[in-house]
KETITI-689560 format. One record per atom (N, C-alpha, C, O): x, y, z; residue in one letter. Coordinates in steps of 0.001 Angstrom, whole numbers, plus 500000, padded with zeros to 6 digits. Layout:
N
XYZA ...
// end
This chain:
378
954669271030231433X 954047269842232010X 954964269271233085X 955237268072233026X 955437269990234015X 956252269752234765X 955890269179235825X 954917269639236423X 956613267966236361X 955424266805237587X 955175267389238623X 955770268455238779X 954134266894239819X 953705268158240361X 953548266349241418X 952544265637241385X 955021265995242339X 955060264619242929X 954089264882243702X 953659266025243545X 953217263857245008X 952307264210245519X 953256263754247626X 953832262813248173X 952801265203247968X 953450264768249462X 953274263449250096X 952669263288251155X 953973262262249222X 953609260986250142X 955080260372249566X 955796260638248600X 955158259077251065X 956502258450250887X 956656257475249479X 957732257215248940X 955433257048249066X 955281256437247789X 956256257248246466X 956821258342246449X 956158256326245592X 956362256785243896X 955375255961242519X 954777254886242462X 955575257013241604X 954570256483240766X 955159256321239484X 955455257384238939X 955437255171238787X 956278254799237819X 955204254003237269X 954400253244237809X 955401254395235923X 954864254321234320X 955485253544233164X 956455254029232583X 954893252160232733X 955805251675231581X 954708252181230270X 953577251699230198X 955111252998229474X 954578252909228158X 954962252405226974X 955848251555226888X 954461252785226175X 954648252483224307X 953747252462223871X 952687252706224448X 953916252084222394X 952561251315221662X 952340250081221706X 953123249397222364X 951203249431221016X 951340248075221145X 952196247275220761X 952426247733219642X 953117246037220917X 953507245821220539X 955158246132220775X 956054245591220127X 955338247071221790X 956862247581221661X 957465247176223042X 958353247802223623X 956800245933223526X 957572245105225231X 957246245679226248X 957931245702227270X 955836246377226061X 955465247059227448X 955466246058228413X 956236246218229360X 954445244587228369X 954577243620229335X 955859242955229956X 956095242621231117X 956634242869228777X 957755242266229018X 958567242951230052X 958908242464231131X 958816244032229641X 959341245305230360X 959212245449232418X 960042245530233323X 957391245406232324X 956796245545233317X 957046244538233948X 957282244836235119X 957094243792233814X 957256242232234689X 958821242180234948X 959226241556235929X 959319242536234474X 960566242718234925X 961128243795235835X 962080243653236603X 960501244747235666X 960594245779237000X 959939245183237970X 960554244609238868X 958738245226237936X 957966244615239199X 958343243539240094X 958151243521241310X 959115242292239111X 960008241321240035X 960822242404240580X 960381243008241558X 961979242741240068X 963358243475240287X 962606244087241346X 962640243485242419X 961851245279241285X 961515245869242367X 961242245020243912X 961948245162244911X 960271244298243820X 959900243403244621X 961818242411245126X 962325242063246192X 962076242364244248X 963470241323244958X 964354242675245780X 964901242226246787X 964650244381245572X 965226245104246237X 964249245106247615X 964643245574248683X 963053244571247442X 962326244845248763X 961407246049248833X 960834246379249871X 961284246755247556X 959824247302247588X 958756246748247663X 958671245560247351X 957618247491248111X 956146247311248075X 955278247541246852X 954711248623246697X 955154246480245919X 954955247345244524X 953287246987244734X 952756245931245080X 952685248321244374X 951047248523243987X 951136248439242501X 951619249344241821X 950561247107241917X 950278246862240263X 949010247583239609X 947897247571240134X 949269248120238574X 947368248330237985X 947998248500236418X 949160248711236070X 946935248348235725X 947161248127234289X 945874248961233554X 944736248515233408X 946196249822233283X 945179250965232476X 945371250255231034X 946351249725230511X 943987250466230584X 942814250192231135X 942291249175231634X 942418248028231207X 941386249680232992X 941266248145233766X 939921247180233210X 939006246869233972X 939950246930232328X 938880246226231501X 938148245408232093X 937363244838231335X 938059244980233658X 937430244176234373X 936536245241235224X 935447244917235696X 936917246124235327X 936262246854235674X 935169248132235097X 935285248836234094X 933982248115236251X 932351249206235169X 933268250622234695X 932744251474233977X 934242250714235034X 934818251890235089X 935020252327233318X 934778253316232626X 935669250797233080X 936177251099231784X 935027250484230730X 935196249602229887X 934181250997230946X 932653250335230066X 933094251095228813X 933399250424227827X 933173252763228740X 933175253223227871X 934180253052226743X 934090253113225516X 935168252818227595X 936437251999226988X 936466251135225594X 936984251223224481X 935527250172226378X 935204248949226301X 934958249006224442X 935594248642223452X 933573249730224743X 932457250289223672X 933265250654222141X 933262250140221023X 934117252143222950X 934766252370222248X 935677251391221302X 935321251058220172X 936436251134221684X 937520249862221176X 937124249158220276X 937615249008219157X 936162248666220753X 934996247296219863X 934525248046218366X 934521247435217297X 934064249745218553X 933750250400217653X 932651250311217061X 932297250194215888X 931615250462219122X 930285250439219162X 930252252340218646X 929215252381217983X 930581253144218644X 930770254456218577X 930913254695217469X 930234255656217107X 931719254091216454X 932160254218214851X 933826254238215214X 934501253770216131X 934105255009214032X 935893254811213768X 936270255714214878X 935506256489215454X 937750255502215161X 938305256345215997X 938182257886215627X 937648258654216427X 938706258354214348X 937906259544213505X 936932259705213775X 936854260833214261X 935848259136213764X 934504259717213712X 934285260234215756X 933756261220216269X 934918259123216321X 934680259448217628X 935350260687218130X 934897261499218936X 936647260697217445X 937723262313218154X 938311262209219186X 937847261628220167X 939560262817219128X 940271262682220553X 939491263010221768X 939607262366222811X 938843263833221647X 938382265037222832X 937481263623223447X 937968263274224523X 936688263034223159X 935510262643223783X 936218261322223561X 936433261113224755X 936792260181222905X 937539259361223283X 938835259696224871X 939284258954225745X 938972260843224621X 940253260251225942X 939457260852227294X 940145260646228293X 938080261603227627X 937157261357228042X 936745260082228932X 936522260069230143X 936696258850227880X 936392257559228160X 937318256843228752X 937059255843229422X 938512257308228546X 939878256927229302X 940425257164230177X 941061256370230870X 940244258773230401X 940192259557231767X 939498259120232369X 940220258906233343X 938167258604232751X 937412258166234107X 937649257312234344X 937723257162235563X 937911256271233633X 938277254879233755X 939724255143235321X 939696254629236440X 940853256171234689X 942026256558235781X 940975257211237405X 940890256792238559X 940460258187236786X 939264259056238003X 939156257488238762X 940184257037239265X 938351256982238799X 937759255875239715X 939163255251240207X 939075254446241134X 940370255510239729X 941078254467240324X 942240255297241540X 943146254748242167X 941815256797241580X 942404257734242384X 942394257380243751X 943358257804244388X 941387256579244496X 941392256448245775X 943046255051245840X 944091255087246489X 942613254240245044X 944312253323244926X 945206253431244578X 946149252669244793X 945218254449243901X 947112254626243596X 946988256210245002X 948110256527245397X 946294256710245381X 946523257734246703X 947070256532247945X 948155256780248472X 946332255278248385X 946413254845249293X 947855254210249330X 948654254130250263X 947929253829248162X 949477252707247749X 950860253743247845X 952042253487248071X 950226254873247599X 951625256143247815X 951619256643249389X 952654256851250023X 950763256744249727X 950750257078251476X 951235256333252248X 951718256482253370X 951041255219251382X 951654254008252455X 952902253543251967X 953181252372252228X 953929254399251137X 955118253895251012X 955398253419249600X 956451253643249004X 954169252615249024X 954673251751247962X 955171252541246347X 955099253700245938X 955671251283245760X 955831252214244519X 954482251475243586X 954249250285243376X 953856252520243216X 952996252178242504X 953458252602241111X 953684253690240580X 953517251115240660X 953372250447238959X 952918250444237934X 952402249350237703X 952784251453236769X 951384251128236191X 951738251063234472X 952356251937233864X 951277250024233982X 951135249602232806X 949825250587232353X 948701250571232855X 950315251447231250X 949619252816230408X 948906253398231228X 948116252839231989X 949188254988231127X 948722256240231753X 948244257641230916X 948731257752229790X 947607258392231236X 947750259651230743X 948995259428228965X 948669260105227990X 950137258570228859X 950781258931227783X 950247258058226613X 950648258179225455X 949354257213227000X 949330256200226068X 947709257507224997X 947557257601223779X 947044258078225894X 945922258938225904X 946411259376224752X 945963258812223754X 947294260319224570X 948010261785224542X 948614260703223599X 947393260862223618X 949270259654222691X 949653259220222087X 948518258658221194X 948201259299220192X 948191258058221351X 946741257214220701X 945755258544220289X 945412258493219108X 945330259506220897X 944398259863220511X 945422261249219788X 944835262216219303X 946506261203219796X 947337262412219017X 947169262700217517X 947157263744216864X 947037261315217185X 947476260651216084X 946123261257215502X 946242261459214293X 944962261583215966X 943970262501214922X 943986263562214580X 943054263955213878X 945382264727215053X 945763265990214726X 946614265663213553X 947339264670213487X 946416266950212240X 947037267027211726X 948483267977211582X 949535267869210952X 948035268722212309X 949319270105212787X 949772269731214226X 948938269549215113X 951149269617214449X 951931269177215822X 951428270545216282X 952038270596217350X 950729271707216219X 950653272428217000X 949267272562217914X 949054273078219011X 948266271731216778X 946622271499217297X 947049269978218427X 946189269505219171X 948184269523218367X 948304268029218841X 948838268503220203X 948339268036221227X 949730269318220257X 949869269964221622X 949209270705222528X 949152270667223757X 948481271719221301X 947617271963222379X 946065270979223060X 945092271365223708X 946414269776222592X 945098268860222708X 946408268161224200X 945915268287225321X 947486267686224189X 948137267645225050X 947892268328226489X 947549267697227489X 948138269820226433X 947896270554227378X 946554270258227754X 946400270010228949X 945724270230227153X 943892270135227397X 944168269054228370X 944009269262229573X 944519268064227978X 943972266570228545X 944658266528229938X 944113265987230900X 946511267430230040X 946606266898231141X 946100268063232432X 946223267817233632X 945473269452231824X 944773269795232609X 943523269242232771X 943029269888233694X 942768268456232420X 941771267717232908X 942102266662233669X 941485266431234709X 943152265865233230X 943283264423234480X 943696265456235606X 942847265674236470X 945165266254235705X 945622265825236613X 944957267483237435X 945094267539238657X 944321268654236757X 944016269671237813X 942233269708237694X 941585270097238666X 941720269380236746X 940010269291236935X 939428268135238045X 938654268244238996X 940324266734237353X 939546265652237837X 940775265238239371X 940430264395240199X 941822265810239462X 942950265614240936X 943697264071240551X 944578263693241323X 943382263294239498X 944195262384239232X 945418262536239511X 945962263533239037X 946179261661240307X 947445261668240718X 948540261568239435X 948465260712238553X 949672262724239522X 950319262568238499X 951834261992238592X 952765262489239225X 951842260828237806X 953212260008237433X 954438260926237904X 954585262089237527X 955330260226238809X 956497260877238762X 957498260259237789X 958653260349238205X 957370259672236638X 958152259216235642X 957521258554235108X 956780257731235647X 957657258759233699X 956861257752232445X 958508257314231574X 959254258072230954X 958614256201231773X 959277255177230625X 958587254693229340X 957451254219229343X 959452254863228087X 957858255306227081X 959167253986225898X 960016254408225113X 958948252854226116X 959439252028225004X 959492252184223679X 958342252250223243X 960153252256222988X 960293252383221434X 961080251074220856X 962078250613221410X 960358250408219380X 961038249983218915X 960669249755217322X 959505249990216996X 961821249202216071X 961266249589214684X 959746249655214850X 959242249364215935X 958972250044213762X 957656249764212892X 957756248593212956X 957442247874213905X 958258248258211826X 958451246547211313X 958396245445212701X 957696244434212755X 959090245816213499X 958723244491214524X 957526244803215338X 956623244078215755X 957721245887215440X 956303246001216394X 954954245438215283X 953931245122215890X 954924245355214347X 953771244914213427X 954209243230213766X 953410242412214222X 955467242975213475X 955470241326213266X 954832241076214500X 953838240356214401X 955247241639216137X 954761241234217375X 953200240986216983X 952636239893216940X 952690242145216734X 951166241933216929X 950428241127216200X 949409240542216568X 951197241073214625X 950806239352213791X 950629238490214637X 949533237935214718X 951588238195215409X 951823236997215944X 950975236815217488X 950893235792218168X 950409238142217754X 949239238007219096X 948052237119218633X 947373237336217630X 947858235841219711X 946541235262220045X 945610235508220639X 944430235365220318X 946121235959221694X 944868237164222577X 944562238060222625X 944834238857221727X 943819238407223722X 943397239814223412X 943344240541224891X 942654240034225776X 943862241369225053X 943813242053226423X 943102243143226848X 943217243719227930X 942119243480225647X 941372244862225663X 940090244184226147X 939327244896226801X 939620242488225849X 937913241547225811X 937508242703224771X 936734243613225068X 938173242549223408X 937778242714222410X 937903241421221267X 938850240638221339X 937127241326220493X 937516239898219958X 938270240359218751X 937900241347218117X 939478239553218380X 940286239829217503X 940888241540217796X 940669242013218912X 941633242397216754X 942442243613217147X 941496244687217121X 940765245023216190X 941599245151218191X 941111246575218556X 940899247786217709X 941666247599216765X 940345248819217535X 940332249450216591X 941596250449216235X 941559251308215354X 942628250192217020X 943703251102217029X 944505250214216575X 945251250680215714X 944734248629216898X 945846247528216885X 945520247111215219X 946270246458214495X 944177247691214849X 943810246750213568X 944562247915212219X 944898247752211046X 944563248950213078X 944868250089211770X 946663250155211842X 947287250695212755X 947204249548210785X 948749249188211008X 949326251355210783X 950505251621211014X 948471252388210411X 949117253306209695X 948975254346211155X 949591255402211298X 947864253657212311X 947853254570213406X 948721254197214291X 949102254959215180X 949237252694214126X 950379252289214818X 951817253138214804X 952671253344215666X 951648253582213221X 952796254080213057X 952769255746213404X 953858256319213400X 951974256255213597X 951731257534213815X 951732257418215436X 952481258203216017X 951059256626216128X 951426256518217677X 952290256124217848X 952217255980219068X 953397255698217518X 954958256164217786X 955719256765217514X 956834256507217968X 955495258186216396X 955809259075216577X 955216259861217200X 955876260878217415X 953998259858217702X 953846260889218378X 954569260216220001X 954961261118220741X 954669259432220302X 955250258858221818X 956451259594221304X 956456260686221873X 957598259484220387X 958475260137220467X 958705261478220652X 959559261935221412X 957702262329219736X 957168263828220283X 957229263809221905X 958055264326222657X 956409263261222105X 956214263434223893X 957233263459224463X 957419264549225005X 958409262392224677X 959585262676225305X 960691263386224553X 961893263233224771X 960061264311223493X 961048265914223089X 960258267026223964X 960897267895224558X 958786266964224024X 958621267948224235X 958395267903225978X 958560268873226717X 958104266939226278X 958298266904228169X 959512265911228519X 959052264783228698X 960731265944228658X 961935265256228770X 961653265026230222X 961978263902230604X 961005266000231335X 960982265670232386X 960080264280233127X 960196263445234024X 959147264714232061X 957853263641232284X 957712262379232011X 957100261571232710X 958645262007230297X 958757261049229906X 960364260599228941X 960856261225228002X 960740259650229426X 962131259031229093X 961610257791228106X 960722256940228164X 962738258194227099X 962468257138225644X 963143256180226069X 964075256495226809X 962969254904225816X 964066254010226009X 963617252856224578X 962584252260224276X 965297252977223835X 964722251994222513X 965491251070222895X 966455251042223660X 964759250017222044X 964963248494221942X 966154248358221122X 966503247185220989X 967022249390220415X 967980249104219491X 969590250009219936X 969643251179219559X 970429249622220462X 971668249646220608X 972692250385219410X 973870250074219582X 972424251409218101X 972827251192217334X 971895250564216205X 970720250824215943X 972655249781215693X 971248248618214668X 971547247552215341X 971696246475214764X 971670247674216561X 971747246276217182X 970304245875218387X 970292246474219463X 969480245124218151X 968515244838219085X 969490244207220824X 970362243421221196X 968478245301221370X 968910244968223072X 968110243724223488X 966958243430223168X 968818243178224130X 967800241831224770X 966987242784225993X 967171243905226469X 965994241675226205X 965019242148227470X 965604242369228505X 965203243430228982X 966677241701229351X 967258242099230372X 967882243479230312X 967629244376231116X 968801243580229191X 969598244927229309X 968750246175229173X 969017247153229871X 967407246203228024X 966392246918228287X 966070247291229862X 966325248413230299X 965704246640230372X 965234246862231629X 966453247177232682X 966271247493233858X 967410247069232203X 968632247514233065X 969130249220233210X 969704249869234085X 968472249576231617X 968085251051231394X 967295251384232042X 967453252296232854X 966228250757231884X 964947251380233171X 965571251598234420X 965811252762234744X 965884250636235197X 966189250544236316X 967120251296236869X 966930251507238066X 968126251805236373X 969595252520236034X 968971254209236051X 969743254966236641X 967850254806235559X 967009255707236050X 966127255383237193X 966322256139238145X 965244254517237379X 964290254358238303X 965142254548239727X 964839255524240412X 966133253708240172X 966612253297241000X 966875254605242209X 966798254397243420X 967171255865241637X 967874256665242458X 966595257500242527X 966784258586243074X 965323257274242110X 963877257877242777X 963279256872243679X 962193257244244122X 963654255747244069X 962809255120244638X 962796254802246072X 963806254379246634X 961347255051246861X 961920255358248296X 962888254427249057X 963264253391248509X 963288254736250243X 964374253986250722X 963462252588251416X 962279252606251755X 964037251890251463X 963912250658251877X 963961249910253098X 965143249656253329X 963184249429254012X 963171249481255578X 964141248566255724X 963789247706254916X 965197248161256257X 965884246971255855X 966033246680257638X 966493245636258100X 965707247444258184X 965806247163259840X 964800245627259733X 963897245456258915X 965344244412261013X 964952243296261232X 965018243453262893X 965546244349263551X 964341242340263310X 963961242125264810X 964238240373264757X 963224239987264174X 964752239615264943X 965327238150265123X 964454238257266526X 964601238933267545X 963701237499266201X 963355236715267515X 963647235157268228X 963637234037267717X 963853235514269328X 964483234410270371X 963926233599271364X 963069234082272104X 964433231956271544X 963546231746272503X 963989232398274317X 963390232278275385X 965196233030273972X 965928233339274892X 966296234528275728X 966608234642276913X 966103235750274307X 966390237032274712X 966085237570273160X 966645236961272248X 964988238983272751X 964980239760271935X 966368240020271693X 967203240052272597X 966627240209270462X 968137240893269476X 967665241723268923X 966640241795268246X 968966242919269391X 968393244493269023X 967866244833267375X 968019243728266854X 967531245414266693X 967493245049265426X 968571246042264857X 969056247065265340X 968813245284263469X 970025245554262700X 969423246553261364X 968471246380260602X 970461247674261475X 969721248592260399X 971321248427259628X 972411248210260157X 970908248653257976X 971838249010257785X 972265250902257403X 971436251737257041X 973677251135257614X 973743251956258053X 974132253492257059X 975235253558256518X 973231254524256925X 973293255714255880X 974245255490255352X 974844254510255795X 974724256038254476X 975585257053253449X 976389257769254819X 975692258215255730X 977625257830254881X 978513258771255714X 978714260035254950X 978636260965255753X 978884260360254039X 979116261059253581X 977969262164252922X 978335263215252395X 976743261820253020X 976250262659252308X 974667262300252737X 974468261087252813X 973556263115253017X 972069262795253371X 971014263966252680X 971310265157252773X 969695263506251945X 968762263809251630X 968381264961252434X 968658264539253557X 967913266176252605X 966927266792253580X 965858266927252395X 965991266425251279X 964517267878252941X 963830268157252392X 964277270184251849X 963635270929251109X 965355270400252481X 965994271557251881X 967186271708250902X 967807272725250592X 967384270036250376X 968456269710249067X 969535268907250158X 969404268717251367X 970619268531249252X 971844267441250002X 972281268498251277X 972247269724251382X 972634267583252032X 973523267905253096X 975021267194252868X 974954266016252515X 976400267767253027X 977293267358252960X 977691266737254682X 977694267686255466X 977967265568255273X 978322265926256199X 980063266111256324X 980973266209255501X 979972266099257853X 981844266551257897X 982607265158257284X 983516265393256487X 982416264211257483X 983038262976256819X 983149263221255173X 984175262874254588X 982129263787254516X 981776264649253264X 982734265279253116X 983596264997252283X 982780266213253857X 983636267578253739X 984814266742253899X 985035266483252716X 985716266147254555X 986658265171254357X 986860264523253338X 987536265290252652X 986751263824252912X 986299263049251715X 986847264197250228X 987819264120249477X 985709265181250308X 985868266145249079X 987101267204249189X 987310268081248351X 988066266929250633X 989003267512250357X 990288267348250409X 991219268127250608X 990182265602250089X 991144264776249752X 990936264319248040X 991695263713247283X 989310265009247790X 989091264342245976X 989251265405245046X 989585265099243902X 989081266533245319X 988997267725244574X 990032268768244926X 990891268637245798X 989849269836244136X 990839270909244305X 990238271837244975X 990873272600245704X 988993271903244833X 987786273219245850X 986379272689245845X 985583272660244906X 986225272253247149X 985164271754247663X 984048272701247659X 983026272228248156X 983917274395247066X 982906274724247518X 982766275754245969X 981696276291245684X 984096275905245034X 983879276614244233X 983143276162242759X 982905275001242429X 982911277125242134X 982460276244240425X 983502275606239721X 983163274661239009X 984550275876239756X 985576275551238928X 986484274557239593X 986958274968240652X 986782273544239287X 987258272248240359X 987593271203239079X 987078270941237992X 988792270750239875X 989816269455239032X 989476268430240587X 988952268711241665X 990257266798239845X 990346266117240831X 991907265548241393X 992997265471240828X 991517265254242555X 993112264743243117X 993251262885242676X 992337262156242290X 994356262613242850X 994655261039242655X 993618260469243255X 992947259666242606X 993347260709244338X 992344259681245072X 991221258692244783X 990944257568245204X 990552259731243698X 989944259093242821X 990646258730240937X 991105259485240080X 990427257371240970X 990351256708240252X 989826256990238656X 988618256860238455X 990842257432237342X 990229257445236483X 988309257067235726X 987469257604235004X 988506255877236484X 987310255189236007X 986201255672237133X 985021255711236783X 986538256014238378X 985652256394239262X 985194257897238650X 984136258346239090X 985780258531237865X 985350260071237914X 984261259885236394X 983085260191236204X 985357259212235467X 984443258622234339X 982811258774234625X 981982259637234336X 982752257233235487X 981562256765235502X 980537257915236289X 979439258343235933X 981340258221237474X 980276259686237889X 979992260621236677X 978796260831236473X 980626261048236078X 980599261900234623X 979150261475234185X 978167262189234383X 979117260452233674X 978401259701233012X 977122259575233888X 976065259921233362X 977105259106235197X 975762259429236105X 975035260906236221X 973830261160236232X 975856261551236280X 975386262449236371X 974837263453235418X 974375264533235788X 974915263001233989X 973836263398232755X 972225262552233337X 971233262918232706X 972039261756234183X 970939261684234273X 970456262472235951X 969241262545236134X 970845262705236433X 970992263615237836X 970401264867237798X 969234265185238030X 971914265926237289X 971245267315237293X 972066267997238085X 972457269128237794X 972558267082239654X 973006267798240686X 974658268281240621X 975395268068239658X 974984268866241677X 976035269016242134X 977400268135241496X 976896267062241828X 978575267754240920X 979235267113240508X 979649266437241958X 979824265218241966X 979797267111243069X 980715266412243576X 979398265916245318X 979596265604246493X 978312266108244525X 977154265209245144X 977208263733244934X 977418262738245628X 976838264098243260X 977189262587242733X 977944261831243322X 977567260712243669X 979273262327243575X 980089261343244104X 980195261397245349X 981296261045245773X 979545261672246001X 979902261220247369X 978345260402247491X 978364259338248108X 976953260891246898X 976223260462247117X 975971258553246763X 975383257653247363X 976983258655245151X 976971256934244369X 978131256338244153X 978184255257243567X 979533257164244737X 980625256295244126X 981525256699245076X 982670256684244624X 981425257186246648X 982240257238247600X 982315255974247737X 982899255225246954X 981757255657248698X 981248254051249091X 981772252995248328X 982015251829248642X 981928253718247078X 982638252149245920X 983919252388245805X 984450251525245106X 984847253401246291X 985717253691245409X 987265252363245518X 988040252622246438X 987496251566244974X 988622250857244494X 987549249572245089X 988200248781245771X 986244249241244997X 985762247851245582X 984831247354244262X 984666246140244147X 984281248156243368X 983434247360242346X 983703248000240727X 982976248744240069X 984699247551240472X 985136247972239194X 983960247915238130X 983688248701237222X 983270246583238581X 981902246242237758X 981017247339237280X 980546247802236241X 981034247522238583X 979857248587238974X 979596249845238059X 978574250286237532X 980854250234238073X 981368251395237172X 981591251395236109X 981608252560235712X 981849250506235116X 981687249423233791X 980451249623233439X 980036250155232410X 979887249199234287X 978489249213234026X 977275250727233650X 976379250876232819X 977735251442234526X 977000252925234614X 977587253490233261X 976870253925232361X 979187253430233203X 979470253731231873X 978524253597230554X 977935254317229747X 978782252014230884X 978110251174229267X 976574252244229757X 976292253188229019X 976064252080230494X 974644252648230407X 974465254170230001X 973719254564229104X 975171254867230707X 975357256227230489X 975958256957229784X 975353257880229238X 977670256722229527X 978153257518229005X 978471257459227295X 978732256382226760X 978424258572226620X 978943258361225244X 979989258323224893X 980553259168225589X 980960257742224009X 982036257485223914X 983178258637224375X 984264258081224532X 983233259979224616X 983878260719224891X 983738260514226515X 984612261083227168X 983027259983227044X 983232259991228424X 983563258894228708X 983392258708229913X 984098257756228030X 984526256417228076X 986249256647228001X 987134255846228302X 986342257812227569X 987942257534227190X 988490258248228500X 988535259422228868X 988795257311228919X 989458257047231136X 991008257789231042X 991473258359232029X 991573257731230051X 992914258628230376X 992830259937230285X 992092260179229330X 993276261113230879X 993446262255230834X 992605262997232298X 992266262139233113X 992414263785232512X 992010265366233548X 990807265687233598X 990602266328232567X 989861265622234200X 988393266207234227X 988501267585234863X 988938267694236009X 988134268586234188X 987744269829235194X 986056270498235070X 985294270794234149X 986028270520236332X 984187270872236142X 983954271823236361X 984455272239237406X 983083272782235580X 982684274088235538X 980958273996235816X 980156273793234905X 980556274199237339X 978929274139237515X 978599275715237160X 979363276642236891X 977361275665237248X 976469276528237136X 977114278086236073X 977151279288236338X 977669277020234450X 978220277912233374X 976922278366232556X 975914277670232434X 977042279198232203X 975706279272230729X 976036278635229729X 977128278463229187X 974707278180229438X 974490276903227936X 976007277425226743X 976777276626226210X 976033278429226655X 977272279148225284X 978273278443225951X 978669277574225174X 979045278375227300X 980015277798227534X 980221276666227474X 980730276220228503X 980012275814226539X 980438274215226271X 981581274145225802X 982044274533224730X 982323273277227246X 983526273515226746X 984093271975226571X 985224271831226106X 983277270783226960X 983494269903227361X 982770268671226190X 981672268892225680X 983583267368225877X 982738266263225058X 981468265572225202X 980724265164224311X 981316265496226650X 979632265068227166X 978705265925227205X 978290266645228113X 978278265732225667X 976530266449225303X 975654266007226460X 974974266903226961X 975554264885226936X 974611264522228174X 974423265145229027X 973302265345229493X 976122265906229718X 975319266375230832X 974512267224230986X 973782267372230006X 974227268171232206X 972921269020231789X 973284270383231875X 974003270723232815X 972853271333230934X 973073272320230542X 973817273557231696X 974118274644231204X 974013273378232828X 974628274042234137X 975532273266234503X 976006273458235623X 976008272242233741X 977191271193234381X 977933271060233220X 977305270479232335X 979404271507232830X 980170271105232039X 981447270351232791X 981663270231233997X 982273269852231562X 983246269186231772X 984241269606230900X 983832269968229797X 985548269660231114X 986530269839230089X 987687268591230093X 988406268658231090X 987943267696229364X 988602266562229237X 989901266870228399X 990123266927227190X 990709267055229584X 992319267379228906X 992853266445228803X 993113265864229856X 993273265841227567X 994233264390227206X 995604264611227585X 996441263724227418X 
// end
């Protein structure tokens, strides 16, 4: 189920869960955040219940049809799929034109909710595969370039929904999914299934630290801490107008060290400078670093780059040239977000071994990704 982005300057970002597990909370907090970096955010909220689209929806829910059982996945997510179909001409236009389009439940909430009527994880997958060859290659529904899929206990997610007065489905009182506390609990394991079995498609993010509950901000600081390095660039060029004389406009100015093509990174020569004052071999697999960089600077790249994939010494020129001895914060920070305690411990030698086979783990960060090791000599 591998994403299949669509040739436009736009992006398409997904908050999920079940009910009850801070999808709103969540969403409203990206959508400001986004909007304050100066994106263009396109909002929509599946299902759009104001709209003829989602009649069947509607029906369903209320449990004009009978029980969710009696109705079946197949022809329930049917009713859910067209509801998205009709809304293909607006999330196409909102990506052509740049924006990041937003969307509160997609395709995962489907594939979660209606999972929960298989009894074998193997009839549940292949009902998976079914559905997302129908949205996204029968019906051309545009497909998510990232689903964020919230998790948090059973137990609170039930107290949350005790404590709901409204209703967001224009169903009166709980829905036929919100009312059954035992499908609640089965649609979050199956959301957890989903981001084992498509890691690319969908990222778990729990509400619990440990046994410690995350507040809403730091939640969303996880989101963002992934979102951030997919999201298109930002026009930041201005034109000041005068009563006197136009002022040229002010851009601010690339990355020196390192640029996007559509044929993978480009290093430039400032790059190539740079990496051969930081490393021991700028072009081989096997590479240590020089003083230049900063214990905590190599750390925290370590640690970025379990969510990346790329090049080790991309990372750093691409997110922590630019910082190096100016935001200690900064790097504190990516840590706390990223790394596991073996990549927290800042004294000793990093040596990086790219493109090793999975058997060669030679290194404490399980995170990174299976072609990127590390070896941490104390």
């Amino acid at each position: 189920m591998t994403p299949t982005t669509p040739a436009s300057k736009g992006i398409f970002l997904v908050i999920e869960g079940t009910d009850g597990a801070g999808k709103s909370t969540q969403y409203d907090l990206l959508r400001q955040r986004l909007k304050d970096e100066g994106h263009d955010v396109e909002e929509i909220h599946f299902p759009r219940y104001d709209e003829p689209s989602s009649y069947f929806v509607r029906e369903y829910l209320k449990g004009t049809y009978g029980t969710a059982e009696q109705v079946g996945p197949y022809t329930a997510s049917l009713f859910f799929a067209l509801d998205r179909y009709q809304a293909i001409g607006q999330i196409r236009q909102a990506l052509d034109a740049g924006k990041v389009v937003l969307c509160d439940r997609f395709t995962g909430s489907n594939m979660a909710h209606q999972g929960t009527k298989f009894a074998h994880p193997e009839e549940r997958r292949g009902y998976f595969l079914w559905l997302d060859n129908l949205e996204f290659e029968v019906l051309g529904i545009p497909r998510p370039d990232f689903t964020f899929v919230l998790t948090a206990p059973y137990q609170t997610i039930l107290e949350r929904l005790d404590t709901r007065t409204d209703s967001s489905t224009h169903v009166s009182g709980k829905d036929i999914h919100e009312a059954n506390p035992e499908h609640i609990r089965r649609s979050l394991e199956v959301f957890i299934d989903l981001c084992s079995l498509f890691p690319k498609d969908f990222r778990r993010i729990d509400a619990l630290r440990g046994n410690e509950p995350l507040d809403p901000q730091a939640i969303n600081d996880l989101i963002w801490q992934t979102a951030e390095p997919m999201l298109p660039k930002v026009d930041t060029s201005q034109k000041v107008m005068s009563t006197t004389a136009p002022t040229p406009e002010v851009t601010t100015p690339a990355n020196p060290y390192v640029e996007k093509t559509d044929t993978g990174w480009h290093i430039t020569p400032a790059g190539q400078q740079f990496l051969q004052e930081a490393v021991t071999d700028t072009t081989g697999n096997v590479y240590g670093f020089s003083d230049k960089l900063s214990a905590m600077t190599i750390a925290a790249a370590m640690a970025r780059l379990s969510r990346r994939g790329d090049d080790m010494r991309i990372t750093l020129l691409d997110e922590f040239a630019g910082h190096e001895g100016k935001d200690e914060g900064l790097l504190h920070r990516v840590i706390t977000a990223y790394g596991d305690d073996s990549v927290q411990q800042l004294v000793g030698q990093y040596i990086v071994v790219e493109n090793a086979d999975q058997a060669i783990r030679m290194g404490p960060p399980s995170r990174l990704p299976g072609a990127v090791h590390a070896l941490h000599l104390l």
